[in-house]
Structures are given as structure tokens and as C-alpha cells.
N, C-alpha and C positions, 0 to 999 in steps of 0.2 A: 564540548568546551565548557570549563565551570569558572566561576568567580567566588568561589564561598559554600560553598554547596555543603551541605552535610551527606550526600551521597560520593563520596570520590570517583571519579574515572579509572582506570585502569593504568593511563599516563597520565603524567605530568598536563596538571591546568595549562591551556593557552588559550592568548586575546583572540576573540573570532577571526577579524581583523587579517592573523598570522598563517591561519589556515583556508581562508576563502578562494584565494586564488587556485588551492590544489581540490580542490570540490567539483567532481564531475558527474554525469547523470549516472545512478544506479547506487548511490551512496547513498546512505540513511543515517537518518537525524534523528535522535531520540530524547524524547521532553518530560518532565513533571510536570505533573498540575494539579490543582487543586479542585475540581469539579468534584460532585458527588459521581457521576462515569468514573474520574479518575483515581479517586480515594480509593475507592471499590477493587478497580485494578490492581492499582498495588499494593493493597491488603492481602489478595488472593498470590500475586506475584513473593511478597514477602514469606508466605507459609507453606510456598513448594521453593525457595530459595534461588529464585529469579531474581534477575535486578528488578529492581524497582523505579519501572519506566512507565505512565501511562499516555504514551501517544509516540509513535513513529511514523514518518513522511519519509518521503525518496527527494531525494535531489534530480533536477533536470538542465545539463546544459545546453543552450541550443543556441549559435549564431554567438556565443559569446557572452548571453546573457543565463542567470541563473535562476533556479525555478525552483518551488517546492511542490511536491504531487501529494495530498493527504485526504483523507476521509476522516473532517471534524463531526462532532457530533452537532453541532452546530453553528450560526454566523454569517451572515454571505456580507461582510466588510470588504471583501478584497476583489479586485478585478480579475477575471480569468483571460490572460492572454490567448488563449489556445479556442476559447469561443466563436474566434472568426474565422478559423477554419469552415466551410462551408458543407463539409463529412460531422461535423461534431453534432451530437445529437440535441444539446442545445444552441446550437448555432445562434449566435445574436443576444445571448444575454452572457452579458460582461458578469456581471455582482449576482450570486444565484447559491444555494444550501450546497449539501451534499458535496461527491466529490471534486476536488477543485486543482486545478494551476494556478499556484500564484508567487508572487514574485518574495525569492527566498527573505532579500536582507525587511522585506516591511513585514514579514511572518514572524518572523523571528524576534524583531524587534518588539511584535503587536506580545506574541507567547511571552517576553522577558518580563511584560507588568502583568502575565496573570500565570506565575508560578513564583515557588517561595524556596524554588533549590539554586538560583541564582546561577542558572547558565542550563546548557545544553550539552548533548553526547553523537559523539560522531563516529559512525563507522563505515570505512572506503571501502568499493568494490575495486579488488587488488584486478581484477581480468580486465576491466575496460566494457566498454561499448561496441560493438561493430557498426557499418552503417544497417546493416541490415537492423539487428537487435535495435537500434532505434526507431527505423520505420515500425518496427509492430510495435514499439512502447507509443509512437505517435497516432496507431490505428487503435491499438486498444484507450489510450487515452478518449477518443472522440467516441467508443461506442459506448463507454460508463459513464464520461462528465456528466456532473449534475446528480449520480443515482445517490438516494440519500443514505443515512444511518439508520440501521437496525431500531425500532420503537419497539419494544417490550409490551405484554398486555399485562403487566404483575400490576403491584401496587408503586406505587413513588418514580423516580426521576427514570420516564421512560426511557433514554440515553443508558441509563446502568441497568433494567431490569433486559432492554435488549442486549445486550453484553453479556448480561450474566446468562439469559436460555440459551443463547447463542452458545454460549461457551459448552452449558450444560449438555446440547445436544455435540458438539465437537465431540465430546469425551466418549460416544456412541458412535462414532466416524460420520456424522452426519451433520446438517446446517439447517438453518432458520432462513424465512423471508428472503426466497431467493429473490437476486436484482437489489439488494443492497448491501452495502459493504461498513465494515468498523475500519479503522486504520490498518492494524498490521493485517487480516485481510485481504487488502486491497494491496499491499506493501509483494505480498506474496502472489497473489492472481497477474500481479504488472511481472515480476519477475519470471513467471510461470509462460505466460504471452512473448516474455523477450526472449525466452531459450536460455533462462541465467538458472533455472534448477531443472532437476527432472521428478518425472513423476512417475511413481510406482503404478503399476497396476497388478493385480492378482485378478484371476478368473479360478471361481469355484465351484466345484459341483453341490446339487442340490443336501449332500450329505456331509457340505462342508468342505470334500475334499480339495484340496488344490490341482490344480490341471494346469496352469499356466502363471506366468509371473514374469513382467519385466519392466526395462523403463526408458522413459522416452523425453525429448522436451518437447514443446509447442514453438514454431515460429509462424505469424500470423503473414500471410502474402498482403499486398497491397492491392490496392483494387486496380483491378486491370491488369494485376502483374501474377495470375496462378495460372500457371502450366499448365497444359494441355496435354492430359495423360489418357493414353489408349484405354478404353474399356474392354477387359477381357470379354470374349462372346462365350457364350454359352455352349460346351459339349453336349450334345444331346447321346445317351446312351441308347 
């Protein structure tokens, strides 16, 4: 949703306001910013003809209440509701770095004074939620809160030299500084954990060859709740 923006939407601008009530978990929210992280972004976004968005969070609705799930580069302003879960791996600290829950309408509000595109971009996940796909977005939720943002060993704003190796090594199918996460990211590992994409795999042989290929999703069990599945025994020849 924008008010002025020199980026247009896709549709027609409207007041937050008009669209809040239809906002349900698994929807993404996409923002400009002015950060040296986010300049950076969408410099690189502008010159492979991406929108030019440097920061996306997931929406969470739970009990009726609205949520934002995101990995800032930095901040711990906001309280994380989901902390007192007693599974969450920071259990007991409300206001904390890395990634966070936090309550969507004071995020948003807080992002409105520190970007210069004058609103925000929404896009809905048209399939829904199951209960199931929520319990693993609530299990994965408590096993990352807290993990923080990629730091960079380059020179200047470690926030953007982590971003940039980061990305550097994506383009080689690989990652950086496993155990922490950038925004979209962590946007994609939650959606990966709820069963909402699937994931390729290939198996290769040593000369390259392909041998196998297929794809699958992840649904993460709840604790206490994985099946009890026979273990095949051994033939012995």
C-alpha cells in the first residue's frame, strides 16, 4: 500500500486501514529503506530488473491478533510476543536483535518514519494456512527467534558487506554464516518449514552425471506429535 511513492504498485494505492482486516499469516509485506544494507539492495535489484524492495517480512495471524515475522539488520525496539513460549529458544527475553515477532500495526508505523517511498507493498498468499502449516511456522518460529543478521568481514556497513558475500556465494548455490538469516531468507526457510514451496533436489554422480531428481516439501511434527514408524530390519544375505 503507498501514499505517494515514486515506486507504483501493480494496483491501485489504498489506506492500510482498507486492507488490514483481509491480512492473514503467510502474506508478505514488502518495504523501502534508506539504510546503507538497503541502498545497496536496490541498486543491485534495479540492474537485474527486480522491484526495488529492500526488506520483506511475513505477516502472522494468531487468536485474532496480527503479527510481523522479519530478520532486521538491526534494533531490538519492539517486544516479541512469541518469547514466552517456553520451546522458544530465547525464551524470556521480550525486546532482543535478530529475528523477531512483532506486532504488525507498531512496525509498520515504526518503518513509515524511516523510508522515503511513502507506504508499503503487499502481497497475499492466495492458498490459506492449514492448522497443521501453522504449527510448523510456530515450531520453526521458536527454534531461530533471536538468530541474528549476516555481518560481513569486508570493509564498511557490516549489515551490507553481509548481504552482498551472501548473495555473492548464492550465485555458486551456496550460503554464508550458517545459523543466521537476512529477511527474504528467512521469508523462504518459514515458507520451506510450513510445506508452502517445494524443494528441488538432484543427486549427481561424481562426473556430473545426474542420477536422480525430485521434489518434496518440509512439514516440521510438533513435539511429541512424530509417528512411530517401523524400522526396516536388515536382510542379511
Amino acid at each position: 500500500m503507498t501514499n505517494g511513492s515514486t515506486m507504483p504498485p501493480k494496483n491501485n494505492p489504498q489506506p492500510y486501514k482498507t486492507v488490514r482486516d483481509k491480512l492473514g499469516t503467510g502474506d508478505l509485506v514488502f518495504l523501502h529503506g534508506t539504510s546503507a544494507a538497503g541502498v545497496m539492495i536496490e541498486n543491485l535489484e534495479k540492474t537485474l530488473n527486480w522491484p526495488p524492495y529492500s526488506h520483506v517480512g511475513m505477516v502472522i495471524e494468531d487468536g485474532g491478533d496480527l503479527y510481523f515475522w522479519d530478520a532486521p539488520g538491526g534494533g531490538n525496539c519492539f517486544p516479541d510476543p512469541y518469547s514466552n513460549d517456553p520451546d522458544n529458544r530465547i525464551y524470556g527475553k521480550s525486546v532482543h536483535t535478530g529475528c523477531r515477532v512483532s506486532v504488525l500495526d507498531d512496525l509498520l508505523a515504526y518503518y513509515s518514519t524511516k523510508t522515503d517511498a511513502g507506504g508499503f507493498w503487499i502481497r497475499q498468499l492466495v492458498s490459506g494456512v492449514s492448522a497443521a502449516q501453522f504449527t510448523a511456522l510456530r515450531i520453526f518460529v521458536n527454534r531461530v527467534d533471536g538468530l541474528l543478521f549476516p555481518q560481513g568481514i569486508g570493509p564498511g556497513d557490516p549489515a551490507a558487506t553481509g548481504l552482498g558475500e551472501n548473495y555473492l556465494a548464492g550465485q555458486t548455490g551456496t550460503s554464508l554464516w550458517w545459523g543466521n538469516y537476512f529477511c527474504s531468507q528467512l521469508v523462504t526457510d518459514t515458507y520451506m518449514h510450513m510445506g508452502l514451496v517445494e524443494i528441488k533436489t538432484t543427486g549427481f554422480k561424481q562426473d556430473g552425471t545426474v542420477v536422480m531428481e525430485f521434489r518434496r516439501t518440509i512439514l516440521v511434527y510438533r513435539r511429541g506429535r512424530v509417528p512411530e514408524l517401523p524400522v526396516p530390519a536388515m536382510k542379511k544375505k
